[in-house]
Backbone as a chain_set.jsonl record, in Angstrom:
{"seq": "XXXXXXXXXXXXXXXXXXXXXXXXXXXXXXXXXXXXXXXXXXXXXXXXXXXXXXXXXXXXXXXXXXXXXXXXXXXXXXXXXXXXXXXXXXXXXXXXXXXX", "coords": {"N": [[25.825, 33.458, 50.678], [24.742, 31.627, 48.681], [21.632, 32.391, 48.71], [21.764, 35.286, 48.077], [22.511, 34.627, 45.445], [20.779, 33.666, 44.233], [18.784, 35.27, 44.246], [19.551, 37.517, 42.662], [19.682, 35.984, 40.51], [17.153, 35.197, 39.72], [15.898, 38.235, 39.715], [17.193, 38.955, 37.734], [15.77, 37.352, 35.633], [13.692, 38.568, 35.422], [13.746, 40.958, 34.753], [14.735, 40.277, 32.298], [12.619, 39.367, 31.221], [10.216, 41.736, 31.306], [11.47, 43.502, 29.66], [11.26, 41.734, 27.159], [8.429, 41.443, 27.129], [7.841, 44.505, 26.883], [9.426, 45.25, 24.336], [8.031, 43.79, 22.865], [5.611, 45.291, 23.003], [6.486, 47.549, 22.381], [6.712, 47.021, 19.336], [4.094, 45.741, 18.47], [2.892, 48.451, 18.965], [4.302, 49.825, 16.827], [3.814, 48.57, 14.656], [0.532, 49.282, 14.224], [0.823, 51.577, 13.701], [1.017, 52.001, 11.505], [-1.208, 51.886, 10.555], [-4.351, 53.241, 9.99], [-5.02, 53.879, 13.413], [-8.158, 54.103, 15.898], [-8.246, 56.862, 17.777], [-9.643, 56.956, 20.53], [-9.533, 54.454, 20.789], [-9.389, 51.719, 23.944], [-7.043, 50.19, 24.09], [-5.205, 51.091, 22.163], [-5.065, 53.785, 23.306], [-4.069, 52.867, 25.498], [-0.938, 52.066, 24.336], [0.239, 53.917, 23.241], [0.346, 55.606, 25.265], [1.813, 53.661, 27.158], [4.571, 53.509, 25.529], [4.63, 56.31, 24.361], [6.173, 58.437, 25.782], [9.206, 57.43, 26.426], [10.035, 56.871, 23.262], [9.148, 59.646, 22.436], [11.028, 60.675, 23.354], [13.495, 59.409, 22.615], [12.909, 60.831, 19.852], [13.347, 63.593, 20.333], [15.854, 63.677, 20.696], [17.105, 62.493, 18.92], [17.038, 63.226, 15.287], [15.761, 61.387, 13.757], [13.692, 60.542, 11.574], [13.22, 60.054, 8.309], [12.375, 60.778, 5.408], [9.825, 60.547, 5.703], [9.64, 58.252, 7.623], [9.969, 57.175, 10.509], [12.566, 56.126, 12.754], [12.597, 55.658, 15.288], [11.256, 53.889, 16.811], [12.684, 51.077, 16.202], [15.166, 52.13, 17.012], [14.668, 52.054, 19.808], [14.175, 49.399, 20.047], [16.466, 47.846, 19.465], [17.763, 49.096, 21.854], [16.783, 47.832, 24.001], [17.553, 45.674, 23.308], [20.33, 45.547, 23.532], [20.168, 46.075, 26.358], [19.354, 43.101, 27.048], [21.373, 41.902, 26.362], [23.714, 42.958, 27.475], [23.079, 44.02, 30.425], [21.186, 41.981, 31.606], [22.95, 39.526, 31.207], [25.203, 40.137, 32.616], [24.04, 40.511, 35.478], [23.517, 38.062, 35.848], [26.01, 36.473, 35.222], [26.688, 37.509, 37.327], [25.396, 36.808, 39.255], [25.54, 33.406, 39.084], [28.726, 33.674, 39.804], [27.883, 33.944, 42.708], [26.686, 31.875, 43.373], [28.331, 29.626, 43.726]], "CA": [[25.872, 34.063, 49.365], [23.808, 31.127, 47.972], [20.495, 33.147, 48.417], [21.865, 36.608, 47.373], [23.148, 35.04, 44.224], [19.503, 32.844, 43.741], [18.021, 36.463, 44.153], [20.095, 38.306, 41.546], [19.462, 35.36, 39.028], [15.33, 35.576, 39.722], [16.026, 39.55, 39.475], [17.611, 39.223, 36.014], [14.829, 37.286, 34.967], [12.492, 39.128, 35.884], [14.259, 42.084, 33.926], [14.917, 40.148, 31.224], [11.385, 39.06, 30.816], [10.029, 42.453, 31.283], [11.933, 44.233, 28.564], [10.973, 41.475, 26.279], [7.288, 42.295, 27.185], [8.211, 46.179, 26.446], [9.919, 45.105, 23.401], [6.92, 43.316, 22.171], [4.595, 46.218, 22.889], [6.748, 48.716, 21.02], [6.428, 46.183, 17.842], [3.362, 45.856, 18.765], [2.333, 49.709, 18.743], [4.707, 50.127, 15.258], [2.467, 48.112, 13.394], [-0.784, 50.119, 14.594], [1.071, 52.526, 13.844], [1.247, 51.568, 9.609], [-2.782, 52.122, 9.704], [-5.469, 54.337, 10.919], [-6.234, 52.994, 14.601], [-8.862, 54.576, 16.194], [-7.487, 57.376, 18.863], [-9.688, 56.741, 21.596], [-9.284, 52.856, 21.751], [-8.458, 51.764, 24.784], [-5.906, 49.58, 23.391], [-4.636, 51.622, 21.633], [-4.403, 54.651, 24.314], [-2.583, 52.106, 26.355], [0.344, 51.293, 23.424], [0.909, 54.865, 22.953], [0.479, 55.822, 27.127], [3.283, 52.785, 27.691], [5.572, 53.586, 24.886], [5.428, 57.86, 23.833], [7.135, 59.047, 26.794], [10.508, 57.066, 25.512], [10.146, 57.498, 21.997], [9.491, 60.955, 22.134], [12.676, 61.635, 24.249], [14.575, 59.669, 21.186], [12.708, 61.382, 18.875], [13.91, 64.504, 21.026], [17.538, 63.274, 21.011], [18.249, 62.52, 17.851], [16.302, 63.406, 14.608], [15.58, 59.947, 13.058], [12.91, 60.941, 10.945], [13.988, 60.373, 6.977], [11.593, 60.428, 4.096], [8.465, 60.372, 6.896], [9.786, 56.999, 8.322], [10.315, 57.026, 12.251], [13.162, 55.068, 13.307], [12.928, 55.959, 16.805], [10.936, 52.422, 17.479], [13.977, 50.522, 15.889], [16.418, 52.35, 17.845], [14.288, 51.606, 21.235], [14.434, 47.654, 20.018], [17.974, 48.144, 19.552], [18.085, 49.845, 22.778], [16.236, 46.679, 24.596], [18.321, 43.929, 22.851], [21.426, 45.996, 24.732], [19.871, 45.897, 27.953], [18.738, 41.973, 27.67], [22.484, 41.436, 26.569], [24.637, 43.961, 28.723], [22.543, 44.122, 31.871], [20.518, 40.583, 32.437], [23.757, 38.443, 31.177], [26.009, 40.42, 33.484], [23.745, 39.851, 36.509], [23.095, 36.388, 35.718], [26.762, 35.839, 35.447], [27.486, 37.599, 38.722], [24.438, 34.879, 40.328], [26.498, 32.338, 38.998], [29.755, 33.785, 40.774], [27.99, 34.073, 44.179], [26.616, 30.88, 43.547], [29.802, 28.786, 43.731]], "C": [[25.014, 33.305, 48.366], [22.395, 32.056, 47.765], [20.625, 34.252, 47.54], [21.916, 36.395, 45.865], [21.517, 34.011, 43.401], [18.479, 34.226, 43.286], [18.431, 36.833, 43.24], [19.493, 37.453, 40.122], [17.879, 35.412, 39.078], [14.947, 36.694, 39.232], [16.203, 39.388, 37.806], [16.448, 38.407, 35.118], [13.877, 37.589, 34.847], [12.881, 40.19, 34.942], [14.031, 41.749, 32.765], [13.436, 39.95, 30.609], [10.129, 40.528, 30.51], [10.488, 43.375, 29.422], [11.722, 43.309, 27.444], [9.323, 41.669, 26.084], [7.492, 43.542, 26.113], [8.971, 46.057, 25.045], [8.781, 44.91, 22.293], [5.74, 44.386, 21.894], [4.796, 47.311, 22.183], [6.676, 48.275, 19.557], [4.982, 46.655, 17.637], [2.292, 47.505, 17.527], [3.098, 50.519, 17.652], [4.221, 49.934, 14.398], [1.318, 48.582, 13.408], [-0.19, 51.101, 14.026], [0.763, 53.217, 12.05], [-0.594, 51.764, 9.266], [-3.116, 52.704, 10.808], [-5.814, 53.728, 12.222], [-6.793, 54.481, 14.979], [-8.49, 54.972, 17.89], [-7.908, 56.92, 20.348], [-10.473, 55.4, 21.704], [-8.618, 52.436, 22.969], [-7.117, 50.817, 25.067], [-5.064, 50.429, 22.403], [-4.13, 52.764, 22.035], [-3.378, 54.128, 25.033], [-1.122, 52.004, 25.931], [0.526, 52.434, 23.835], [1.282, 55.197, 24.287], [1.895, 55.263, 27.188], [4.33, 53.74, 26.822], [5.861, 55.241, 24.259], [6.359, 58.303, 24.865], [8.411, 58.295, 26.211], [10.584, 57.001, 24.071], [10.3, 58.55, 21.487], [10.925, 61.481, 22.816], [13.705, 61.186, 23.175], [14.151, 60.799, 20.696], [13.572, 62.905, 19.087], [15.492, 64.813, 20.83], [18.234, 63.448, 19.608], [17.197, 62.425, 16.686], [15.938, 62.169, 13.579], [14.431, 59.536, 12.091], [13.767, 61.121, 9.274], [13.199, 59.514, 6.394], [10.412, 60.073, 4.706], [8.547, 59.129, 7.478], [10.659, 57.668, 9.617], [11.463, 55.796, 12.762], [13.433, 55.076, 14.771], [12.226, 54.255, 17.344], [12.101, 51.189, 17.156], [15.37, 50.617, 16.486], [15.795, 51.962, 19.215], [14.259, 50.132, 21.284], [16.1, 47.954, 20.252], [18.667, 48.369, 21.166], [17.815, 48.534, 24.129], [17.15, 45.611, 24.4], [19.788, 44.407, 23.938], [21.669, 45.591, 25.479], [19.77, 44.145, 27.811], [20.561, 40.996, 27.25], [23.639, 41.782, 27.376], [24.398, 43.575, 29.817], [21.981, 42.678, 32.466], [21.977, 39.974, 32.424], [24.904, 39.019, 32.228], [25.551, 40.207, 34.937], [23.532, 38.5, 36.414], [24.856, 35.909, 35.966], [27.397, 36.304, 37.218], [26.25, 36.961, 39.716], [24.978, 34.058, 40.54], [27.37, 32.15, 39.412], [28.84, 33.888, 42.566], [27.366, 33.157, 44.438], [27.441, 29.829, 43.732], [30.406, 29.358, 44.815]], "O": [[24.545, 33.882, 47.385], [22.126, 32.408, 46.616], [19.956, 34.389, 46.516], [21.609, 37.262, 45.046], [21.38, 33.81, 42.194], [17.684, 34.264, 42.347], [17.607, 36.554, 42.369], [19.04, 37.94, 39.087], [17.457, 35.847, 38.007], [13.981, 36.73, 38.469], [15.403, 39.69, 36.92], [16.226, 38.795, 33.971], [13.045, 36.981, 34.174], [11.997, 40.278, 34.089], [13.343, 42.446, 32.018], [13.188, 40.418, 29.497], [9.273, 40.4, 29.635], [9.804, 43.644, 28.434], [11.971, 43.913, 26.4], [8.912, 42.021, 24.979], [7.342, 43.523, 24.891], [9.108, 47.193, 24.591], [8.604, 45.541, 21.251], [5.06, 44.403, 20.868], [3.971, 47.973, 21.553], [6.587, 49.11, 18.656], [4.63, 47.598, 16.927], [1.666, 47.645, 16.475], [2.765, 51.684, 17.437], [4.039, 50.662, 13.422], [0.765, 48.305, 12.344], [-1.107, 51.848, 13.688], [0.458, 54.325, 11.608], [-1.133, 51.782, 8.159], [-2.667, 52.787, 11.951], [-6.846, 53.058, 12.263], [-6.325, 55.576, 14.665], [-8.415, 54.215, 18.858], [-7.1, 56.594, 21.218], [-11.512, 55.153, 22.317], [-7.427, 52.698, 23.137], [-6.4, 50.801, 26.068], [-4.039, 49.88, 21.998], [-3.054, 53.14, 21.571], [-2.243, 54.564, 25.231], [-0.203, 51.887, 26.741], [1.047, 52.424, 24.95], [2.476, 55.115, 24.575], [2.917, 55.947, 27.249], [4.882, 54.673, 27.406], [6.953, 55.535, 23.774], [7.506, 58.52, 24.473], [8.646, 58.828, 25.126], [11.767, 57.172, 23.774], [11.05, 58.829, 20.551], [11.588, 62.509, 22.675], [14.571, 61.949, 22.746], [14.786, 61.825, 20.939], [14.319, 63.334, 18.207], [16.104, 65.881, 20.823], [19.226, 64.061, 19.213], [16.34, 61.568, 16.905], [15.939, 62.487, 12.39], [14.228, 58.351, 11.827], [14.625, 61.966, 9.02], [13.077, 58.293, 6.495], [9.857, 59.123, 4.155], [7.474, 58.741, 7.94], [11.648, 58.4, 9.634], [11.091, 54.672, 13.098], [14.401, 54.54, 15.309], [12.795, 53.597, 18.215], [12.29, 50.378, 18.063], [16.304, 49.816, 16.538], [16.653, 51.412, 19.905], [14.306, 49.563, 22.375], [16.646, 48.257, 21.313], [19.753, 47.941, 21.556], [18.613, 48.402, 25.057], [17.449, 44.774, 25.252], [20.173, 43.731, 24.892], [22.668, 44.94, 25.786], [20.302, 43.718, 28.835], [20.882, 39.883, 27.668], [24.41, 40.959, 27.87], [25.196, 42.85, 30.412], [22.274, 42.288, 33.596], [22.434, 39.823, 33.557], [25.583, 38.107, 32.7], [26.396, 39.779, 35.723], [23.336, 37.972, 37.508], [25.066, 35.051, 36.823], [28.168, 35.719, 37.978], [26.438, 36.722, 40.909], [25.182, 33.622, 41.673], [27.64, 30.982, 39.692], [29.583, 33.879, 43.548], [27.134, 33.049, 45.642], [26.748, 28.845, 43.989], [31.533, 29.0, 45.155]]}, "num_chains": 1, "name": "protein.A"}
């Protein structure tokens, strides 16, 4: 059970590190968002590529749009901090149980 539970804790950091990536890139592509970028950058195709597909499905979900401010990138941080407290710290602590 030593390995399985060395794996799970590598796993969760690997998660956790990820979604702070993806966290960073939806910041990221909020602040581009506050001025004119130029559509076909390819930095700037990339932000939107990674991050419209889940924004638009909030946006979809729940109308978060008030006074032309978008809070759908605020609720997908929100939505990240969750996951890196719910999901990593719960596998990390069940590493720690199959480590012992």
């Amino acid at each position: 059970m030593f390995i399985m539970g060395r794996l799970l804790e590598a796993l969760a950091t690997v998660v956790y590190l990820v979604l702070n990536l993806y966290m960073w890139v939806v910041i990221i592509r909020a602040l581009i968002s506050w001025v004119n970028p130029d559509p076909y950058n390819p930095i700037v195709r990339f932000l939107y590529a990674v991050t419209d597909p889940i924004l638009n499905a909030i946006r979809r979900r729940l109308p978060v749009v008030f006074s032309g401010i978008d809070f759908s990138p605020l609720l997908l941080i929100l939505a990240i901090y969750f996951l890196q407290i719910f999901l990593v710290q719960s596998m990390r602590d069940l590493a720690y149980q199959l480590i012992r």
